[in-house]
OpenMM code with the backbone's topology and positions (N, CA, C; nanometers):
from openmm import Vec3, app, unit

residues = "UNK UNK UNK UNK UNK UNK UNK UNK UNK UNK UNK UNK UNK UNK UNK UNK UNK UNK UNK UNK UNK UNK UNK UNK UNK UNK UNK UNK UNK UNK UNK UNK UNK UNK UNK UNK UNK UNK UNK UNK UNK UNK UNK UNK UNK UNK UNK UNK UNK UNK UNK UNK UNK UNK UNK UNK UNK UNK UNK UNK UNK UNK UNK UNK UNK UNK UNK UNK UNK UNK UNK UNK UNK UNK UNK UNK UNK UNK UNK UNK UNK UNK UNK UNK UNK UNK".split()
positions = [
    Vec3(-6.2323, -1.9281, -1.8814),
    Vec3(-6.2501, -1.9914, -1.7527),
    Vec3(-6.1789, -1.9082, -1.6464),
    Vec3(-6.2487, -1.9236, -1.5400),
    Vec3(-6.1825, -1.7587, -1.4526),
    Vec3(-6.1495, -1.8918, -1.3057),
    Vec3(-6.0237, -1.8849, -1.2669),
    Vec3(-5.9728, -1.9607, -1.1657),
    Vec3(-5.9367, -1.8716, -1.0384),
    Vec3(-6.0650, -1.9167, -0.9484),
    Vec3(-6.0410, -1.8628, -0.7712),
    Vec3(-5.9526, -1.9199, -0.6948),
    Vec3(-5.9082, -1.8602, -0.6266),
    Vec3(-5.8031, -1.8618, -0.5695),
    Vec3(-5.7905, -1.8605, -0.3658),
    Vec3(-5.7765, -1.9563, -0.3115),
    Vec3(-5.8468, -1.8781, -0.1794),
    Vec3(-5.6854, -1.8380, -0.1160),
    Vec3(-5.7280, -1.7421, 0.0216),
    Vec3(-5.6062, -1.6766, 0.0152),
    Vec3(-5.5179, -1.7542, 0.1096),
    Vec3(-5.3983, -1.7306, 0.0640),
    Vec3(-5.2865, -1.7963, 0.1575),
    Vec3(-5.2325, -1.7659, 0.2874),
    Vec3(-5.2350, -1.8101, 0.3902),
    Vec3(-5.1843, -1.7540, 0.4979),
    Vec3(-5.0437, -1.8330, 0.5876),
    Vec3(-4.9917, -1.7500, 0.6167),
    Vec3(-4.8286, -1.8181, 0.6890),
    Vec3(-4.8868, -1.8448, 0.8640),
    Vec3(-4.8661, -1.9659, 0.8661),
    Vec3(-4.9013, -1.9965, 0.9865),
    Vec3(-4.8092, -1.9706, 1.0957),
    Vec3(-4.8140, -1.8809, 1.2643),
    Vec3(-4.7062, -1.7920, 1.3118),
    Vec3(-4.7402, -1.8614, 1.4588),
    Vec3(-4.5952, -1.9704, 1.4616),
    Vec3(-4.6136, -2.0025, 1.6311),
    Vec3(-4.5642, -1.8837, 1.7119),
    Vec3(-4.6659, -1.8352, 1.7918),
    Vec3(-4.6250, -1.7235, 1.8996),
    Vec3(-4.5865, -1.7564, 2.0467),
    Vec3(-4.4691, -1.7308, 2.0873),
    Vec3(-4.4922, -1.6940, 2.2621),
    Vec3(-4.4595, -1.6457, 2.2953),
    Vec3(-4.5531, -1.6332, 2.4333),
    Vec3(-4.5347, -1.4433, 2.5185),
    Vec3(-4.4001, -1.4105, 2.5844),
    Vec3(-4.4202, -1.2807, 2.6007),
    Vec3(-4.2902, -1.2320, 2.6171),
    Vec3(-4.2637, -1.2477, 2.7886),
    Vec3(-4.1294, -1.2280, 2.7551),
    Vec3(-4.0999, -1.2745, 2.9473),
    Vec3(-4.1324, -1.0901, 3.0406),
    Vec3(-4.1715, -1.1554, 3.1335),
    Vec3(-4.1471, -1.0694, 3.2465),
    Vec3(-4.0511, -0.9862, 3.3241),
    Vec3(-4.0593, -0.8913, 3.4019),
    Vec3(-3.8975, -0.8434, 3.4314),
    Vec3(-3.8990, -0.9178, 3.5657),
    Vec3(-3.9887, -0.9829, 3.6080),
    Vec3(-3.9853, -1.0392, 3.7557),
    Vec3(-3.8415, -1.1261, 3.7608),
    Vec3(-3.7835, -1.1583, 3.8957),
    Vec3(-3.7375, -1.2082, 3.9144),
    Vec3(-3.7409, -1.3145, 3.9899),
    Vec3(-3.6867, -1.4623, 3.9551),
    Vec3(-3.6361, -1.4829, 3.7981),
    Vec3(-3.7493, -1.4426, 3.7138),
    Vec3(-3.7129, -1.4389, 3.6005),
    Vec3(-3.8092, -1.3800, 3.4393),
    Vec3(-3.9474, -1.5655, 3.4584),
    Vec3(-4.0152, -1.4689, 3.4214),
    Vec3(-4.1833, -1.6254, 3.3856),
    Vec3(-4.1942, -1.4894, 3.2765),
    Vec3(-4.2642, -1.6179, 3.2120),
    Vec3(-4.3501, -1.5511, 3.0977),
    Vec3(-4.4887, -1.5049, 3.0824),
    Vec3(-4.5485, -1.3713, 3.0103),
    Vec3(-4.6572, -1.3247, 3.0726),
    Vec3(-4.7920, -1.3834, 2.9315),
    Vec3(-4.8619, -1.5114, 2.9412),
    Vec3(-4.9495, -1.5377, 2.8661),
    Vec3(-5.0512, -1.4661, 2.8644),
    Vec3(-5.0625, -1.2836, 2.9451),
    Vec3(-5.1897, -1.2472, 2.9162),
    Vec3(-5.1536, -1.0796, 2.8408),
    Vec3(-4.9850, -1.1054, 2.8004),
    Vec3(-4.9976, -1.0101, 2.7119),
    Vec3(-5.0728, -0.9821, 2.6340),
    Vec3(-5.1058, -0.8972, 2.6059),
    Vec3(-5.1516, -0.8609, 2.4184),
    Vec3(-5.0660, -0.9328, 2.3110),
    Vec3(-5.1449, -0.9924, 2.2572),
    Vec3(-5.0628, -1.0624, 2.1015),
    Vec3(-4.9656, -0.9711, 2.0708),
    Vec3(-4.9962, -0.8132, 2.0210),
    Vec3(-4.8620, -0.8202, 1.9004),
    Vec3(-4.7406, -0.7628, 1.9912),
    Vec3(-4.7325, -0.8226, 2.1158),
    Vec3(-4.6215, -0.8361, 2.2006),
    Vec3(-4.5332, -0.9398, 2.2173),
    Vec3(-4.6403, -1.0456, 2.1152),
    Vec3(-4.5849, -1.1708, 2.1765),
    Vec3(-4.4271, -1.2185, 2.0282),
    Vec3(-4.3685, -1.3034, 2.0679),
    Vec3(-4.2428, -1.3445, 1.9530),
    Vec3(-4.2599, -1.4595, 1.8598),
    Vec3(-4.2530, -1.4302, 1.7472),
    Vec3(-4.3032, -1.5360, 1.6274),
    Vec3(-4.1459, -1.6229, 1.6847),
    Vec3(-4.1968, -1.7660, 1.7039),
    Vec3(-4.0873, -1.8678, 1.7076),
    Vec3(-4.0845, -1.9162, 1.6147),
    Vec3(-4.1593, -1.9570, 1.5462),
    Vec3(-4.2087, -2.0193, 1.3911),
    Vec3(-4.2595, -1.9519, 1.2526),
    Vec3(-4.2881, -1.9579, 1.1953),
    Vec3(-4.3470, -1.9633, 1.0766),
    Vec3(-4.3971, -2.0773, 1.0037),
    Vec3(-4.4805, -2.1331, 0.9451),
    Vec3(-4.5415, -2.2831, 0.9091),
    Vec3(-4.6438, -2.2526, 0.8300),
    Vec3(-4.6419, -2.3555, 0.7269),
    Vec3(-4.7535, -2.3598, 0.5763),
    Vec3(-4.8802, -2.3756, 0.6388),
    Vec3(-4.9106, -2.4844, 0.7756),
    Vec3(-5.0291, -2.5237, 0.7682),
    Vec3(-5.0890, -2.5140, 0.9202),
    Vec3(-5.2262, -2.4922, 0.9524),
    Vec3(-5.2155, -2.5106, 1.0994),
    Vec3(-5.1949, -2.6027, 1.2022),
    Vec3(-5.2245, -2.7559, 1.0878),
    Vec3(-5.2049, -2.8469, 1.1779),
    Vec3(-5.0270, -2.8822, 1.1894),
    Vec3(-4.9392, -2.8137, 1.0956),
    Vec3(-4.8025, -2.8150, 1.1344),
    Vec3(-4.7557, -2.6801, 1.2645),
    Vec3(-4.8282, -2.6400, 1.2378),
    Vec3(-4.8257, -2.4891, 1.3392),
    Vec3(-4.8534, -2.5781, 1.5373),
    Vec3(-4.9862, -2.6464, 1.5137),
    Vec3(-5.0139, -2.7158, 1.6356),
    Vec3(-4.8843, -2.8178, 1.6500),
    Vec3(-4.8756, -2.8822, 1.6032),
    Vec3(-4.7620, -2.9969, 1.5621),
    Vec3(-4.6426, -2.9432, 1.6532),
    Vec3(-4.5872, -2.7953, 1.6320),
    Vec3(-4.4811, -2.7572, 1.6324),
    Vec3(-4.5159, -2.7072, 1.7773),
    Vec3(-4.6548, -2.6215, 1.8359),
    Vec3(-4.6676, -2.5628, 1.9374),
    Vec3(-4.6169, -2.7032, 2.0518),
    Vec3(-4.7097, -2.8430, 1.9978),
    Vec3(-4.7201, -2.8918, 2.1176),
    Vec3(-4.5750, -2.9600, 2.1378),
    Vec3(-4.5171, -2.9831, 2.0248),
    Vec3(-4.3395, -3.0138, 2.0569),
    Vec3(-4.2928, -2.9131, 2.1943),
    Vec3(-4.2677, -2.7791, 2.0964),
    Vec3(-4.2621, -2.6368, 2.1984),
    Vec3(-4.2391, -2.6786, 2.3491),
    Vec3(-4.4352, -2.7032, 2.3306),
    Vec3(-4.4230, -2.6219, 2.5050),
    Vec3(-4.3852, -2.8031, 2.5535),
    Vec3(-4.3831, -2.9528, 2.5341),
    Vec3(-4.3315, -3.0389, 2.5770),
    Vec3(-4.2080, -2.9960, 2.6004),
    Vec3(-4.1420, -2.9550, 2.5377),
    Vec3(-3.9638, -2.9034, 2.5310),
    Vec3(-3.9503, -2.7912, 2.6764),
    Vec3(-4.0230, -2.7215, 2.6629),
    Vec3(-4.0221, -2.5585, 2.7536),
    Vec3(-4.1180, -2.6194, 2.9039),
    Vec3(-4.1736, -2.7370, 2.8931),
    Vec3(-4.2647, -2.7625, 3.0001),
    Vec3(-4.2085, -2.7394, 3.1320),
    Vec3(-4.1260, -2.7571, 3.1674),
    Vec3(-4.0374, -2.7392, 3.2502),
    Vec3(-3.9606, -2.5889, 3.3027),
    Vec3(-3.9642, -2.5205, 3.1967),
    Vec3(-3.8559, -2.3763, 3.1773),
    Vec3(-3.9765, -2.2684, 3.2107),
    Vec3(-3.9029, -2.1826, 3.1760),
    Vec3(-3.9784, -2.0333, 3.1833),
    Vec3(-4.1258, -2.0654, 3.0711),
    Vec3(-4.1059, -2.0197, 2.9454),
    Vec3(-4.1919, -2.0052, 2.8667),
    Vec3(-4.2326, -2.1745, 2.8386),
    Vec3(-4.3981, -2.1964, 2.8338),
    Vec3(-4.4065, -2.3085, 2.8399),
    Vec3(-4.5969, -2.2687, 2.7054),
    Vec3(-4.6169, -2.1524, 2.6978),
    Vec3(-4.7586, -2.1120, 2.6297),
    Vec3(-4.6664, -2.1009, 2.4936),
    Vec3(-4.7784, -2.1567, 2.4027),
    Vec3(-4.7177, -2.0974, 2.2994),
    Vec3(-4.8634, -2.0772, 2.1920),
    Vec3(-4.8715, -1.9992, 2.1208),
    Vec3(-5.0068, -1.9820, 2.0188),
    Vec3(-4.9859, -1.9972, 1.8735),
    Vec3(-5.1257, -2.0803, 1.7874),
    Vec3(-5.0647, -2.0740, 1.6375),
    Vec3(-5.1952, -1.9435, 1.6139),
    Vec3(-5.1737, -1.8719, 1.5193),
    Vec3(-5.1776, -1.7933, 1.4712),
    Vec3(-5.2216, -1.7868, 1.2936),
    Vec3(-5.3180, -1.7546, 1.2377),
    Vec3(-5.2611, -1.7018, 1.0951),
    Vec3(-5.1817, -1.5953, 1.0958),
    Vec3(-5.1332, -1.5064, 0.9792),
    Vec3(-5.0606, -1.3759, 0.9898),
    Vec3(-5.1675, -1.2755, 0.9529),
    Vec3(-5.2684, -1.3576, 0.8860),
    Vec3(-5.3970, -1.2644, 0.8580),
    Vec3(-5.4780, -1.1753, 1.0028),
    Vec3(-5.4423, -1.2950, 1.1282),
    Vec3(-5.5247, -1.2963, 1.2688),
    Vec3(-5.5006, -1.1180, 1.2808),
    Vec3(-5.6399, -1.0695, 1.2929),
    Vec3(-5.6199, -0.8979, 1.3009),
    Vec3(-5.5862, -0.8716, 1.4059),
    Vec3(-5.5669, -0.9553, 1.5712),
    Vec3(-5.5672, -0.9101, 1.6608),
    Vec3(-5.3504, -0.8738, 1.6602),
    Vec3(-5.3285, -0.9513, 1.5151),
    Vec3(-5.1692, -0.8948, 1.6069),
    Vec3(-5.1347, -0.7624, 1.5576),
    Vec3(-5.1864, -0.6750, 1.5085),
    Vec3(-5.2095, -0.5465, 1.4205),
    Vec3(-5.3341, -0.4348, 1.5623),
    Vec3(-5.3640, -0.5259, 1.6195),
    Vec3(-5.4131, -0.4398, 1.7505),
    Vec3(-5.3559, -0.3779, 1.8231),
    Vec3(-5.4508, -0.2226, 1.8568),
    Vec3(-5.3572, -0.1496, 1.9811),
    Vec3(-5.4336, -0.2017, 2.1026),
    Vec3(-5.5510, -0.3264, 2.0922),
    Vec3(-5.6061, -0.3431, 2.2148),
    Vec3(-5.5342, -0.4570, 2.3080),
    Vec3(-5.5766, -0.4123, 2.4183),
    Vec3(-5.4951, -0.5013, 2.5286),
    Vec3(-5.5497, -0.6166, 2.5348),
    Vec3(-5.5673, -0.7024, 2.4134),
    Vec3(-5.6548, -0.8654, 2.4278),
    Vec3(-5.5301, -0.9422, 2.4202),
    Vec3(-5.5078, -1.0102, 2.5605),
    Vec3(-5.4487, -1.1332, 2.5469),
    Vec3(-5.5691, -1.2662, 2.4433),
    Vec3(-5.4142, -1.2916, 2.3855),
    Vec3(-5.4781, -1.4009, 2.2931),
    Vec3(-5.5624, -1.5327, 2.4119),
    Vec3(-5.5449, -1.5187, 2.5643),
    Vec3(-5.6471, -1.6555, 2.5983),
    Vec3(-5.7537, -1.5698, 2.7194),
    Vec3(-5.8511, -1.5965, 2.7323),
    Vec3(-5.9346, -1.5207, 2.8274),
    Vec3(-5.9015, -1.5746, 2.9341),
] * unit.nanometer
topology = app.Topology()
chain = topology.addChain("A")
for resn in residues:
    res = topology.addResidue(resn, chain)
    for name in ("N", "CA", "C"):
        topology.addAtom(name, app.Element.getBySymbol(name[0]), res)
């Protein structure tokens, strides 16, 4: 009996990196693999779970975007300039 397996992925809350402006905001149209894993998480709906805590917490502050991610997602292994939101 031959047992498949589907593949596992680490779920990666991301947010973008700050700006040098002054004061610092954060730039949501970086390119992903600019942006800072805050998390790590088994599942996506704990990944969302955790984003929308996040940005409730940050709603107010500088960084307030935050993205879930697999670690599989090819765009954070990109040299292209795609912000993760259009």
């Amino acid at each position: 009996m031959r047992c498949s397996r589907a593949a596992a992925f680490i779920w990666l809350l991301l947010v973008p990196p700050l700006t040098n402006d002054v004061p610092p905001s954060s730039d949501p149209h970086a390119p992903l693999p600019h942006w800072e894993v805050e998390s790590s998480l088994e599942t996506a709906d704990d990944c969302e779970t955790a984003r929308r805590e996040f940005e409730a917490f940050y709603q107010e502050a500088l960084m307030f975007y935050g993205v879930c991610v697999s670690d599989g997602d090819p765009r954070l292994n990109s040299d292209a300039d795609e912000p993760p939101f259009s």
